[in-house]
KOLDRENKE-502427 format. One line per field, with one value per atom (N, C-alpha, C): atom name; x, y, z. Coordinates in steps of 0.05 Angstrom, whole numbers, plus 5000, padded with zeros to 4 digits. Layout:
<recs>
atom = (CA:...)
u = (X:...)
v = (Y:...)
w = (Z:...)
</recs>
This chain:
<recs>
atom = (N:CA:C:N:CA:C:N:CA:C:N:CA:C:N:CA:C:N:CA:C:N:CA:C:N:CA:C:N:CA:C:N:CA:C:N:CA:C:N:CA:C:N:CA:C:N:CA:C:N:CA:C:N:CA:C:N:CA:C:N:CA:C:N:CA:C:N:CA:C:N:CA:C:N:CA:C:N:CA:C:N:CA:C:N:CA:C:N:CA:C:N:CA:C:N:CA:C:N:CA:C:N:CA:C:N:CA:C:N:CA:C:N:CA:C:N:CA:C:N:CA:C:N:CA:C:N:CA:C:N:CA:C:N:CA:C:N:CA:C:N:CA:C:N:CA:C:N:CA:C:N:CA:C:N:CA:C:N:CA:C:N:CA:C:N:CA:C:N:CA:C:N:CA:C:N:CA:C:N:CA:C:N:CA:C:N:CA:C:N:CA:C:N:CA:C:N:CA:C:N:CA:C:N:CA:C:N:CA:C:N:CA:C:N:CA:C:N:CA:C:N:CA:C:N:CA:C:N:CA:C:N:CA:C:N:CA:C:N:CA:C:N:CA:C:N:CA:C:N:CA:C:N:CA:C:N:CA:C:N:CA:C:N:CA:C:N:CA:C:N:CA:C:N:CA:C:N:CA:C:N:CA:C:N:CA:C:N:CA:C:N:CA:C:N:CA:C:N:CA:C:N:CA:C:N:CA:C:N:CA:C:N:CA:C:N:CA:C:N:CA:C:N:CA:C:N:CA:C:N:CA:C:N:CA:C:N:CA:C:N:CA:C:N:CA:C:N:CA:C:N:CA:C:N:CA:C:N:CA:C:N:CA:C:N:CA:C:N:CA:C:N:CA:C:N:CA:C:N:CA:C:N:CA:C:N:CA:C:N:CA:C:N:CA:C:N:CA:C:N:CA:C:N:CA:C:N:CA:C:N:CA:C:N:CA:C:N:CA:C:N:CA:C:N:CA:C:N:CA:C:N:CA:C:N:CA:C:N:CA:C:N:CA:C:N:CA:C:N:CA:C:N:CA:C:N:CA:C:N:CA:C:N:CA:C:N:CA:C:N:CA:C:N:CA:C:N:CA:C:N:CA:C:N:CA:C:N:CA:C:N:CA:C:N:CA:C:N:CA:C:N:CA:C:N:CA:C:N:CA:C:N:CA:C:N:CA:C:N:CA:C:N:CA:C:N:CA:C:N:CA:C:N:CA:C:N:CA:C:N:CA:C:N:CA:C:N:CA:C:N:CA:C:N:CA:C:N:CA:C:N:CA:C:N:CA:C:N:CA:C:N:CA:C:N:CA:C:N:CA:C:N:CA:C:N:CA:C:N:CA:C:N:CA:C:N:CA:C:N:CA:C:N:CA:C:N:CA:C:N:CA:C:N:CA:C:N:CA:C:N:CA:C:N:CA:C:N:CA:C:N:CA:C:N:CA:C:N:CA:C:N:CA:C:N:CA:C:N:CA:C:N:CA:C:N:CA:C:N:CA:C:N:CA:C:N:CA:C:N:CA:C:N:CA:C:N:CA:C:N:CA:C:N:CA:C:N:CA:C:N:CA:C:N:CA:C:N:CA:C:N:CA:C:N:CA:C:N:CA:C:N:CA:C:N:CA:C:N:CA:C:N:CA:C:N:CA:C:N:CA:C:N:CA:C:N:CA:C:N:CA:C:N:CA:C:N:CA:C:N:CA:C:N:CA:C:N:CA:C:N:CA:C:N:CA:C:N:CA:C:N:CA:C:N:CA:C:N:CA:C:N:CA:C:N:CA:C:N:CA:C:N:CA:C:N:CA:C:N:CA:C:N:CA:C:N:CA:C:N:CA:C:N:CA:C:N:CA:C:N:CA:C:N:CA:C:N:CA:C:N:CA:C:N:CA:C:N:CA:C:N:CA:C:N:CA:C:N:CA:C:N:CA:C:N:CA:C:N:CA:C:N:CA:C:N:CA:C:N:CA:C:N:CA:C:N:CA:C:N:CA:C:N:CA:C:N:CA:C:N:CA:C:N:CA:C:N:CA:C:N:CA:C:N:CA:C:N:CA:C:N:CA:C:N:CA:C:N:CA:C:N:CA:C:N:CA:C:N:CA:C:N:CA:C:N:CA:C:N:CA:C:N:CA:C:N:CA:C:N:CA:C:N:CA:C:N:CA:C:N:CA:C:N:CA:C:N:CA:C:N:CA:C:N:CA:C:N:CA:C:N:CA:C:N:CA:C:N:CA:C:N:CA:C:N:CA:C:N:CA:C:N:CA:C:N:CA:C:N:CA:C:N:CA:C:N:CA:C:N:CA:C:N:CA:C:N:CA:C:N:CA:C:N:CA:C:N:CA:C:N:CA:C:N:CA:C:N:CA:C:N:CA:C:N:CA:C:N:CA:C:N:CA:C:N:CA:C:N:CA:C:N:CA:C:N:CA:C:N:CA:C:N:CA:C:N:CA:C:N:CA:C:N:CA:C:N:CA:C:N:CA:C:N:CA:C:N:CA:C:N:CA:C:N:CA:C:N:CA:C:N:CA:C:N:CA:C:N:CA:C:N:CA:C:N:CA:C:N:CA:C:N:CA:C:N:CA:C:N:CA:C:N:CA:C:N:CA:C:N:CA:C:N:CA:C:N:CA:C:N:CA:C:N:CA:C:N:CA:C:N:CA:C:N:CA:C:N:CA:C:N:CA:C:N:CA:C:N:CA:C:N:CA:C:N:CA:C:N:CA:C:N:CA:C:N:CA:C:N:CA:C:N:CA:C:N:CA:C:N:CA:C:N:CA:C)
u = (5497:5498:5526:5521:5543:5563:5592:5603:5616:5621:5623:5649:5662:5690:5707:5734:5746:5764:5749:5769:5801:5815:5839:5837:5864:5852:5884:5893:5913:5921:5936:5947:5970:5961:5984:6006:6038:6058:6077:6098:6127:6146:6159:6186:6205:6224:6247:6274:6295:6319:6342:6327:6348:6339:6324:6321:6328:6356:6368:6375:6372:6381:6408:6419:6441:6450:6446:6451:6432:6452:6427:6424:6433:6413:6393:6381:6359:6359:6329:6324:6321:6341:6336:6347:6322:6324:6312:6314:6301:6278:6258:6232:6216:6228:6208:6214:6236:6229:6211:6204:6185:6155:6159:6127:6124:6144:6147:6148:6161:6159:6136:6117:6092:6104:6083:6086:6112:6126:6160:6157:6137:6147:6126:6108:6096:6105:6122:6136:6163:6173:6193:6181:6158:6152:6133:6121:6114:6132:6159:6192:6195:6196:6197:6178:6163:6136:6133:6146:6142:6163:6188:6206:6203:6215:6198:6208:6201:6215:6237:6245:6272:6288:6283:6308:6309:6284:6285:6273:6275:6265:6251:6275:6267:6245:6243:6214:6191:6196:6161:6163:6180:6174:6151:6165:6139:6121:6107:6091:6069:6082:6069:6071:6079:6080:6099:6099:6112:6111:6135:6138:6140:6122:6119:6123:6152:6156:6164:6148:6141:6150:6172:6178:6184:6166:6166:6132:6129:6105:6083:6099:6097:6078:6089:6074:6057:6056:6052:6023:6008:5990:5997:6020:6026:6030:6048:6050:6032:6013:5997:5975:5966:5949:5957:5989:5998:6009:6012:6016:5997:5977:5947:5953:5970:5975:5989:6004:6020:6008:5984:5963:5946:5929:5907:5923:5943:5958:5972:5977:6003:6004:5980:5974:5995:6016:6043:6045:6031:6028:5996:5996:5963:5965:5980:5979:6012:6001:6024:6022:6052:6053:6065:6047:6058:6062:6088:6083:6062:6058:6032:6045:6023:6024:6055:6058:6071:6098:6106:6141:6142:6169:6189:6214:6230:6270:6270:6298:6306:6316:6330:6334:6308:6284:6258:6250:6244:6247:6263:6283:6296:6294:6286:6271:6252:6232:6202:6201:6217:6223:6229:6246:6264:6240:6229:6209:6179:6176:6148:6164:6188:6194:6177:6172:6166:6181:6168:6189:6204:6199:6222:6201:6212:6205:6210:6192:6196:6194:6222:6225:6228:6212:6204:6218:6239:6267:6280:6288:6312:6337:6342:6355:6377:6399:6413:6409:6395:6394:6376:6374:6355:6334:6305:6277:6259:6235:6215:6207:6200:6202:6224:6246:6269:6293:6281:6304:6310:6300:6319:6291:6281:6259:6276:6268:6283:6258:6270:6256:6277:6278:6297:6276:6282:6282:6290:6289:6299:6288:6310:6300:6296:6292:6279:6298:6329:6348:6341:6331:6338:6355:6367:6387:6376:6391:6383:6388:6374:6372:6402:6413:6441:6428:6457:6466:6444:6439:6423:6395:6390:6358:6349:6373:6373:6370:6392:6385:6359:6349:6329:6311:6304:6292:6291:6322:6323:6311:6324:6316:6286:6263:6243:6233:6244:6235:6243:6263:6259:6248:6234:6213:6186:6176:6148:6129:6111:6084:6066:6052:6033:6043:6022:6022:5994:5983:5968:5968:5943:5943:5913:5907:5876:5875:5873:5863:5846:5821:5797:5807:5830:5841:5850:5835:5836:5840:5868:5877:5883:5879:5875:5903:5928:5958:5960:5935:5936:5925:5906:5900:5902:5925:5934:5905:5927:5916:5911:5884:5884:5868:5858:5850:5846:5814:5811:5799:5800:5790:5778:5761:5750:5757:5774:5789:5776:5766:5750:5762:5750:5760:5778:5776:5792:5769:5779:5762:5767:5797:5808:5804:5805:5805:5835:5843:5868:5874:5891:5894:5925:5917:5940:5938:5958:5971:5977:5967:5988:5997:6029:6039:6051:6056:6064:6097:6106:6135:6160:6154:6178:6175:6148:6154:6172:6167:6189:6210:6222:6246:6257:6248:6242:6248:6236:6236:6256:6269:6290:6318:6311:6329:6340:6316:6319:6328:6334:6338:6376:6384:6404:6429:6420:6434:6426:6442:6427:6419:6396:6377:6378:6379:6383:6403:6427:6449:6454:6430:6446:6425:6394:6387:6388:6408:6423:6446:6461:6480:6465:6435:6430:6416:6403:6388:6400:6425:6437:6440:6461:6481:6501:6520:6531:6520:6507:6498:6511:6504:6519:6497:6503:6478:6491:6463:6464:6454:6460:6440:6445:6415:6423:6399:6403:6393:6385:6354:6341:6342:6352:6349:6328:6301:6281:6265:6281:6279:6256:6251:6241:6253:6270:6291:6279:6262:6262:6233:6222:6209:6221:6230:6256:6263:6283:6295:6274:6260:6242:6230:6220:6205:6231:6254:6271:6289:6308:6319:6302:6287:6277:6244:6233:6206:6217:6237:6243:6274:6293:6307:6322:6301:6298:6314:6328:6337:6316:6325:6313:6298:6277:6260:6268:6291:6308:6335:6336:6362:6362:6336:6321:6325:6326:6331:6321:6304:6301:6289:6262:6251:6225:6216:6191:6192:6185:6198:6183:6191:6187:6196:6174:6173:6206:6215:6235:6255:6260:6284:6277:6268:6271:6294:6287:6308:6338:6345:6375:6374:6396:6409:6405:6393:6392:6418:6439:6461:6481:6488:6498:6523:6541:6565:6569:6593:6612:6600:6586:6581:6551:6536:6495:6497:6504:6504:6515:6514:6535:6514:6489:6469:6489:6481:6496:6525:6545:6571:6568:6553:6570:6559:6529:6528:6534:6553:6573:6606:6605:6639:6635:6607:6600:6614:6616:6630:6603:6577:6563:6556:6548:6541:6565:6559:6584:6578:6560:6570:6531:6544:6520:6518:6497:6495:6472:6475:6458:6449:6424:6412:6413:6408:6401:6371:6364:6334:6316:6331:6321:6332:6354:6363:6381:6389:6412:6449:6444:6480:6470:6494:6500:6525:6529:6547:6549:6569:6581:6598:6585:6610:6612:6643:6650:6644:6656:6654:6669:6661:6669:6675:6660:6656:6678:6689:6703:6695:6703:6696:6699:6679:6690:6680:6694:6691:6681:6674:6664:6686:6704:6727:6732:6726:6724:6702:6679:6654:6660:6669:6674:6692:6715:6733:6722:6713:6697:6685:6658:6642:6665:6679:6686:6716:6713:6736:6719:6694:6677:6641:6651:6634:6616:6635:6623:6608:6600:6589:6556:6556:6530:6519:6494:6482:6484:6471:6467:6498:6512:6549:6554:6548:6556:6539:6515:6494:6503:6511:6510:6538:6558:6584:6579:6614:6611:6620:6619:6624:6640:6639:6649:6648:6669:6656:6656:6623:6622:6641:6656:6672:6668:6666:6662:6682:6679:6698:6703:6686:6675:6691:6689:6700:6735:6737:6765:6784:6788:6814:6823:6787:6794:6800:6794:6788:6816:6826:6856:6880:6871:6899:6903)
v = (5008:4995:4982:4959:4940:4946:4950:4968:4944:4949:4932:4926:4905:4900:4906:4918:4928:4904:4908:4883:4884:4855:4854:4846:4856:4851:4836:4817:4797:4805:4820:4829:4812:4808:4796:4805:4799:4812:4802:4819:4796:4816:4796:4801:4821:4839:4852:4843:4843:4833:4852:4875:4899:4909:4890:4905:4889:4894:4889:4912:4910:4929:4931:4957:4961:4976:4953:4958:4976:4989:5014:5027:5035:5052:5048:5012:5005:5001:5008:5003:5030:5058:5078:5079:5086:5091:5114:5126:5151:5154:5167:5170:5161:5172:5165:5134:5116:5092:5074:5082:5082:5092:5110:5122:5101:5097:5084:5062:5044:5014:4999:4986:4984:4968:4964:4954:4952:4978:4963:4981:4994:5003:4972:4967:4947:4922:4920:4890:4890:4911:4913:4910:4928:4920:4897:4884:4861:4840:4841:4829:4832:4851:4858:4845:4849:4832:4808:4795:4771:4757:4762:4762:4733:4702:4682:4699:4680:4688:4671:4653:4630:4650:4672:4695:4719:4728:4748:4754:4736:4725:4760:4777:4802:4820:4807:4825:4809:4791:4774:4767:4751:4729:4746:4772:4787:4793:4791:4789:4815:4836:4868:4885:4894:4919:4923:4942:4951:4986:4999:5021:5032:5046:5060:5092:5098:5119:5136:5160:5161:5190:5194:5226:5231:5220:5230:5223:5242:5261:5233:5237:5223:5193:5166:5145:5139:5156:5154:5141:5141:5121:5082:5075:5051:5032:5048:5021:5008:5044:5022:5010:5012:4991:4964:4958:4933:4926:4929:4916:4912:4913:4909:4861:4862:4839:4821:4830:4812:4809:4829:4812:4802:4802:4783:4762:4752:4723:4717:4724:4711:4721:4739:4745:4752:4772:4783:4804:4820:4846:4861:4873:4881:4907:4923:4961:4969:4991:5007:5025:5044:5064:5088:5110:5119:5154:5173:5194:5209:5228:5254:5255:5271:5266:5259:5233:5215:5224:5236:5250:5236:5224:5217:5216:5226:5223:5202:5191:5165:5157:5178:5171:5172:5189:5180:5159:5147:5106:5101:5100:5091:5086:5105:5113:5099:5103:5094:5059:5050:5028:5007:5020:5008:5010:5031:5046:5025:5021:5003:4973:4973:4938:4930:4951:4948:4921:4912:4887:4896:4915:4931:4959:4975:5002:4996:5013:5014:5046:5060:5083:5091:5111:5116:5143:5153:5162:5174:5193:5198:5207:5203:5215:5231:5232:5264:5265:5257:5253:5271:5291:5302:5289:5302:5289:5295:5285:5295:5284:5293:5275:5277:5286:5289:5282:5277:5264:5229:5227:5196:5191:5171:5157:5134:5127:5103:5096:5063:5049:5032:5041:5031:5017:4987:4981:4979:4989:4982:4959:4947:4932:4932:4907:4909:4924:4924:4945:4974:4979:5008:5014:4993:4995:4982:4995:4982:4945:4946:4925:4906:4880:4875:4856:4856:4840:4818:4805:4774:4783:4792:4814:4824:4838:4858:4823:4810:4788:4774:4762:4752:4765:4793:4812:4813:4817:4808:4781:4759:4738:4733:4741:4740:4753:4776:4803:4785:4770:4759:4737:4727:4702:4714:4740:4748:4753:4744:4740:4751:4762:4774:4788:4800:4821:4833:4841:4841:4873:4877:4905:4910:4935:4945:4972:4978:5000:5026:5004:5023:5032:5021:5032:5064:5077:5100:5112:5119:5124:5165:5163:5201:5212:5210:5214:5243:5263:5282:5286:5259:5253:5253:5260:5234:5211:5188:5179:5149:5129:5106:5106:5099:5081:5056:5046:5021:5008:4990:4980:4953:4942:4918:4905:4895:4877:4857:4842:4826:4793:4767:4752:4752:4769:4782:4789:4782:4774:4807:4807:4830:4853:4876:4904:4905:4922:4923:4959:4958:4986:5005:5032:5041:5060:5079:5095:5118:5144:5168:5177:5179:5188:5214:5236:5261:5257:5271:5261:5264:5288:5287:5293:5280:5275:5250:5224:5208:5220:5219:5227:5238:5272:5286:5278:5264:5258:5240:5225:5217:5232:5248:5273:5275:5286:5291:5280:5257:5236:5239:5245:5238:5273:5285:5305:5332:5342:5369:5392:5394:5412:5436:5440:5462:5469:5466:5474:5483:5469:5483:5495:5502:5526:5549:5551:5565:5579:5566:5574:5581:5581:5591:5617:5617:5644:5653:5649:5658:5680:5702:5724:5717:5692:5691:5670:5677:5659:5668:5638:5643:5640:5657:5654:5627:5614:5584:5591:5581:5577:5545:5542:5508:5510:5491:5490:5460:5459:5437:5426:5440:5431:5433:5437:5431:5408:5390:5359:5360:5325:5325:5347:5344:5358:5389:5397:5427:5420:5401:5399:5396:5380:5377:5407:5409:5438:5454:5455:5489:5472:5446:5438:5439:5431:5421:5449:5457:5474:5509:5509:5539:5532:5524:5516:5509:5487:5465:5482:5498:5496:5536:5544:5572:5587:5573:5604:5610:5631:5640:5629:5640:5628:5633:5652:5660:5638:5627:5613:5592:5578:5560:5573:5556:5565:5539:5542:5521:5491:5508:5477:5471:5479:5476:5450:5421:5398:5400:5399:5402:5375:5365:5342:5346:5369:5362:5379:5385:5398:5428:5437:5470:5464:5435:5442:5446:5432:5428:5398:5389:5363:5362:5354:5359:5352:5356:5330:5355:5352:5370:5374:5388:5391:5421:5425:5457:5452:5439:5442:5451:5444:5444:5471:5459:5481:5506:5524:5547:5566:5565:5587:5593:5569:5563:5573:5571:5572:5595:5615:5640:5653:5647:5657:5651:5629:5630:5638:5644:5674:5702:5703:5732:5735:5722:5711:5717:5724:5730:5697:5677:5654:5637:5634:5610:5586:5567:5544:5543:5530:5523:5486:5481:5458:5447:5429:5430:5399:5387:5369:5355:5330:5317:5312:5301:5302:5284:5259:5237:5244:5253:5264:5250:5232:5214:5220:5246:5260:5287:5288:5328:5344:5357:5383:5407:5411:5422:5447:5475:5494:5520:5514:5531:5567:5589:5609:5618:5635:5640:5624:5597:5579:5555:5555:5534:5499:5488:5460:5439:5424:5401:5378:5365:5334:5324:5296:5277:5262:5263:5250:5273:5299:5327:5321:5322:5319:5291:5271:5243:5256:5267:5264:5290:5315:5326:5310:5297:5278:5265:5250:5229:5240:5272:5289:5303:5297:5312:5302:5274:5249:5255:5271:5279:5303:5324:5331:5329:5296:5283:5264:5273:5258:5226:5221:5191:5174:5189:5168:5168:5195:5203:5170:5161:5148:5116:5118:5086:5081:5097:5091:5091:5083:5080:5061:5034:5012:5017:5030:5029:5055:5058:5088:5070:5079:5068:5084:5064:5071:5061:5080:5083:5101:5102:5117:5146:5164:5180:5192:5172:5176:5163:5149:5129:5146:5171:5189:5185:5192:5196:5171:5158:5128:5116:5120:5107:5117:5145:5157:5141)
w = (2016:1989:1986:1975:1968:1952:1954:1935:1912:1889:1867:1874:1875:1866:1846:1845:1826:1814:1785:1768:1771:1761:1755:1731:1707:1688:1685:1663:1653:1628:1625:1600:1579:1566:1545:1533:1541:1530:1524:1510:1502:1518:1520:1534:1519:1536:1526:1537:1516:1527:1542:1544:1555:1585:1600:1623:1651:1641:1669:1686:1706:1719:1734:1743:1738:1763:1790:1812:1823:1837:1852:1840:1817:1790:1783:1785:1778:1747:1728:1710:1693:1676:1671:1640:1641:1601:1590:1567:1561:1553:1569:1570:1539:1519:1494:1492:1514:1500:1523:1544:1563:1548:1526:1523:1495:1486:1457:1450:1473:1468:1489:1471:1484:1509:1533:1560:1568:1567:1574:1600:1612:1644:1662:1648:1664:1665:1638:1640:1666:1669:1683:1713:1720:1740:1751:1741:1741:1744:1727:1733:1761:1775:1793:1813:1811:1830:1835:1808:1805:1821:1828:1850:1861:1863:1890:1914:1935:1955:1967:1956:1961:1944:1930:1927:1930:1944:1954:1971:1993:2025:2035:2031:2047:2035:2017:2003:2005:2013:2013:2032:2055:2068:2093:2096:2117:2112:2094:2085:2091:2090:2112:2083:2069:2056:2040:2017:2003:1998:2005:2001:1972:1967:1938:1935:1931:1936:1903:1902:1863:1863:1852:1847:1818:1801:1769:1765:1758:1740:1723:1705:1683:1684:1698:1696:1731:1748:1768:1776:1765:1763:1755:1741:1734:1763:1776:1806:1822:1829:1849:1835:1805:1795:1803:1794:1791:1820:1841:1855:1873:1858:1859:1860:1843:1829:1853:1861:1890:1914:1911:1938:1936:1904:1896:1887:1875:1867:1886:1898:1912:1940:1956:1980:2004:1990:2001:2011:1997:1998:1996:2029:2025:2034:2034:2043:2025:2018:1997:2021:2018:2029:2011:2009:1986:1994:1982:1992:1985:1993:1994:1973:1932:1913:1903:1914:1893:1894:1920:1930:1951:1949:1968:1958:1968:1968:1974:1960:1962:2001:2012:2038:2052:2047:2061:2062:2029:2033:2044:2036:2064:2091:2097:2124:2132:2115:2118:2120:2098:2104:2132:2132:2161:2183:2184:2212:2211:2188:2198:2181:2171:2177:2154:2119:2094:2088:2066:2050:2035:2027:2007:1994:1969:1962:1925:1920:1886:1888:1869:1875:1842:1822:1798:1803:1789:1787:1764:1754:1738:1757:1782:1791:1787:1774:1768:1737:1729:1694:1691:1666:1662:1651:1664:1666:1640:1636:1626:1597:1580:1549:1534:1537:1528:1538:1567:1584:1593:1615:1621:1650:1639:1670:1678:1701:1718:1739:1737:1763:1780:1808:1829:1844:1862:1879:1900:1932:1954:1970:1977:1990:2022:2042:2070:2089:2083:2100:2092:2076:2061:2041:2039:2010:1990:1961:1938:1937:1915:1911:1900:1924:1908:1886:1879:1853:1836:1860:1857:1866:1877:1872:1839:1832:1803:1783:1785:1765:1764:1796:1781:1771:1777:1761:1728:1728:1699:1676:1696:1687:1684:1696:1693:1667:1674:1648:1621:1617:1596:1583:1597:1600:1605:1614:1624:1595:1592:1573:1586:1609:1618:1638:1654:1663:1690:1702:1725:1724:1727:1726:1739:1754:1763:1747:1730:1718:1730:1743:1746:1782:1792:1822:1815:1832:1837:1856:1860:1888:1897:1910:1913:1924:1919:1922:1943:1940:1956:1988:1989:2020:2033:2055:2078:2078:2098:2114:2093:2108:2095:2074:2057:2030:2019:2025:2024:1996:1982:1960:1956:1947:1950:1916:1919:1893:1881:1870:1858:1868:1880:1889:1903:1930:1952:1973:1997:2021:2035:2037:2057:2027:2043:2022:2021:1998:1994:2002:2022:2033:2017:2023:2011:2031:2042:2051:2048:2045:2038:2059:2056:2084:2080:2103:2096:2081:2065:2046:2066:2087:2098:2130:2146:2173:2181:2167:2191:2181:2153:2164:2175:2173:2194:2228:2228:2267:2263:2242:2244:2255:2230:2232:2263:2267:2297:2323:2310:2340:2331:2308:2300:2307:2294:2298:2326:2325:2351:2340:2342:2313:2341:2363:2377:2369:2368:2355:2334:2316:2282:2290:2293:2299:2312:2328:2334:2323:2304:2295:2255:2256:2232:2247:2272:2281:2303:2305:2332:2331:2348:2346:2323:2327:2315:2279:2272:2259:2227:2213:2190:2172:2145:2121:2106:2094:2069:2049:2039:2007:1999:1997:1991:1961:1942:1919:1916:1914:1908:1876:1860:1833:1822:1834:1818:1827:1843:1857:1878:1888:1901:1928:1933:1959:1966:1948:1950:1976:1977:2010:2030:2029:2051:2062:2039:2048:2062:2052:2058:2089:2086:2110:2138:2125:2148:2165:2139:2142:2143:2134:2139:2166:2163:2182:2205:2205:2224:2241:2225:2235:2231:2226:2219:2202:2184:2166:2143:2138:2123:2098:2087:2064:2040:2034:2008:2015:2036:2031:2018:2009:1993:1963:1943:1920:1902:1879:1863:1870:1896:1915:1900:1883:1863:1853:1856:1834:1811:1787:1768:1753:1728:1708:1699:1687:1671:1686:1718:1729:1717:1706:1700:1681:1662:1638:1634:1666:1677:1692:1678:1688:1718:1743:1777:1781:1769:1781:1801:1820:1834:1842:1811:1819:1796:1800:1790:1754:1740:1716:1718:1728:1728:1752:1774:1804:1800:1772:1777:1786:1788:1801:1833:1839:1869:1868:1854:1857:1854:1837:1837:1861:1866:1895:1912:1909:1943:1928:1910:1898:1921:1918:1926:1952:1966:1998:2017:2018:2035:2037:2029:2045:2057:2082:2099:2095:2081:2074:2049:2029:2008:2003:1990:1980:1954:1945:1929:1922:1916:1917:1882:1882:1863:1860:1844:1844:1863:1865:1891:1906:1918:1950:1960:1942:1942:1939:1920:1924:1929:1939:1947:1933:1933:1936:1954:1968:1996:1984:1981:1977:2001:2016:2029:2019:2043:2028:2007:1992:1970:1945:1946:1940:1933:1965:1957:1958:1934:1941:1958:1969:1988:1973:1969:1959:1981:1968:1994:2009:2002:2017:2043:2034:2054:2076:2064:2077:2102:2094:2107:2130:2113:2137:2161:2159:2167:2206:2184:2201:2223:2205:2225:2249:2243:2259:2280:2275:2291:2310:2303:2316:2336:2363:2397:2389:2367:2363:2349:2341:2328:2347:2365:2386:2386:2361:2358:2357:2345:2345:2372:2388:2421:2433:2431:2443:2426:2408:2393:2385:2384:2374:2351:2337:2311:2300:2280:2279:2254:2241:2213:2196:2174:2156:2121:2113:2083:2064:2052:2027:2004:1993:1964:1946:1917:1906:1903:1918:1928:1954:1976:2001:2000:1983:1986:1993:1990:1991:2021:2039:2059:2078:2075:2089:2086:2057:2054:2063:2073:2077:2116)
</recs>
């Protein structure tokens, strides 16, 4: 039997003057004005979509895919209706790749990106802001390197959003976020099916992982003789897969050394942001002196916090100089060299001295 084609439907809207985005922060505002001001998560991303490609060459000109990577609750159904819209108009984009229900860390796009050579990623975010109806939603773009979106990406974004009157949407697309594997759809005046993707949230990076550091080693030195106890703290975040998949499954410590890997809509009602004000679960259990090194996650997977024993702090200017004192110990710098160290205001201490 012939299967019906799924409509696109053309929605009518007005423009808002406040959604520019704001670097690699993206587009983040507080949830009730996402639930409150009519079409303002669709107008933004449709801004987004609407993108030419004489300015943003790396998101269309390959015309292969778009990574859709969704770690908030809340509107997770809105993307892949609409980018339903950039392969029936404008025939750019014909497979989403999206995580298993609607999780991915921001360094897994990343990842995922680069590895199958995406045009870019739309990443739906509060990242260290507290989440949920009381808190703060966000929409980030990455683009075809894996990094956010620069400067002149974010504007014409903008610029559109304030000129956009309609809108592209599939409603009746119904996509199963818990699947693996492929997902095909027959779009209404569309020849090819429009495919979508669920991919497991944290195998490539995973095997990334792997090519990069010496996981015999730190598994060894978490289950050795001499081995040292962690405690690392997901926040509540996407991260709490990671952790448990990487560090306890993958690389054997323990299943209590995990703490707070559940992701939850609103963080468990704590800010994810991961330092000595939100992280004191973590800090006082590394006072105790029984863990030799802790850490703790933000909600996209994007910042950390590093506490020695007895909880002492390492900044990132620590963490940097660290790394780059200890290079012949990280396979991939041993195999590729090292060309450069990113600075930011974060790392500057160490880089400038």
């Amino acid at each position: 039997m012939e299967r019906i084609p799924i409509p696109v439907l053309t929605v009518q809207t007005a423009p808002y003057e406040d959604q520019r985005p704001t670097g690699g922060g993206g587009l983040r505002r507080p949830t009730g004005l996402f639930e409150s001001q009519r079409n303002y998560l669709p107008n933004f991303v449709q801004s987004l979509l609407s993108m030419q490609p004489t300015h943003v060459c790396i998101f269309f000109c390959q015309r292969i895919s778009s990574i859709l990577g969704l770690y908030y609750f809340y509107p997770v159904h809105i993307c892949p209706y609409m980018c339903v819209y950039i392969f029936i108009f404008k025939n750019l984009i014909g497979r989403l790749v999206i995580g298993q229900n609607g999780i991915l860390s921001t360094p897994a796009v990343s990842c995922i990106i680069r590895k199958i050579k995406a045009a870019g990623g739309i990443i739906l975010t509060a990242s260290h802001s507290p989440g949920g109806p009381g808190g703060e939603f966000g929409v980030k773009f990455e683009v075809a390197n894996g990094g956010p979106a620069p400067d002149i990406v974010s504007e014409k974004i903008y610029q559109i959003s304030k000129t956009l009157e309609e809108y592209a949407i599939c409603p009746d697309l119904r996509v199963d976020l818990s699947r693996l594997g492929r997902q095909e759809f027959d779009l209404e005046n569309k020849f090819k099916p429009f495919r979508v993707e669920i991919v497991d949230s944290v195998e490539i990076y995973l095997n990334l992982l792997r090519s990069i550091f010496d996981f015999s080693a730190i598994r060894n030195l978490l289950t050795g003789p001499n081995q040292i106890k962690i405690r690392i703290d997901a926040m509540n975040g996407v991260m709490g897969l990671y952790v448990r998949r990487i560090l306890c499954d993958e690389l054997g410590a323990p299943a209590n050394s995990a703490i707070n890997c559940i992701p939850l809509e609103d963080f468990g009602g704590q800010p994810p942001d991961p330092n000595l004000t939100y992280a004191t679960a973590l800090l006082e259990a590394m006072k105790g002196g029984e863990y030799g090194f802790g850490a703790a996650f933000d909600a996209d997977g994007d910042r950390y916090m590093i506490l020695g024993q007895n909880g002492f702090f390492v900044n990132a200017s620590d963490s940097l100089a660290i790394i780059a004192a200890n290079l012949s110990c990280i396979p991939y710098f041993c195999q590729m060299g090292v060309r450069g160290f990113g600075r930011s205001m974060p790392t500057s201490t160490a880089l400038d001295k």
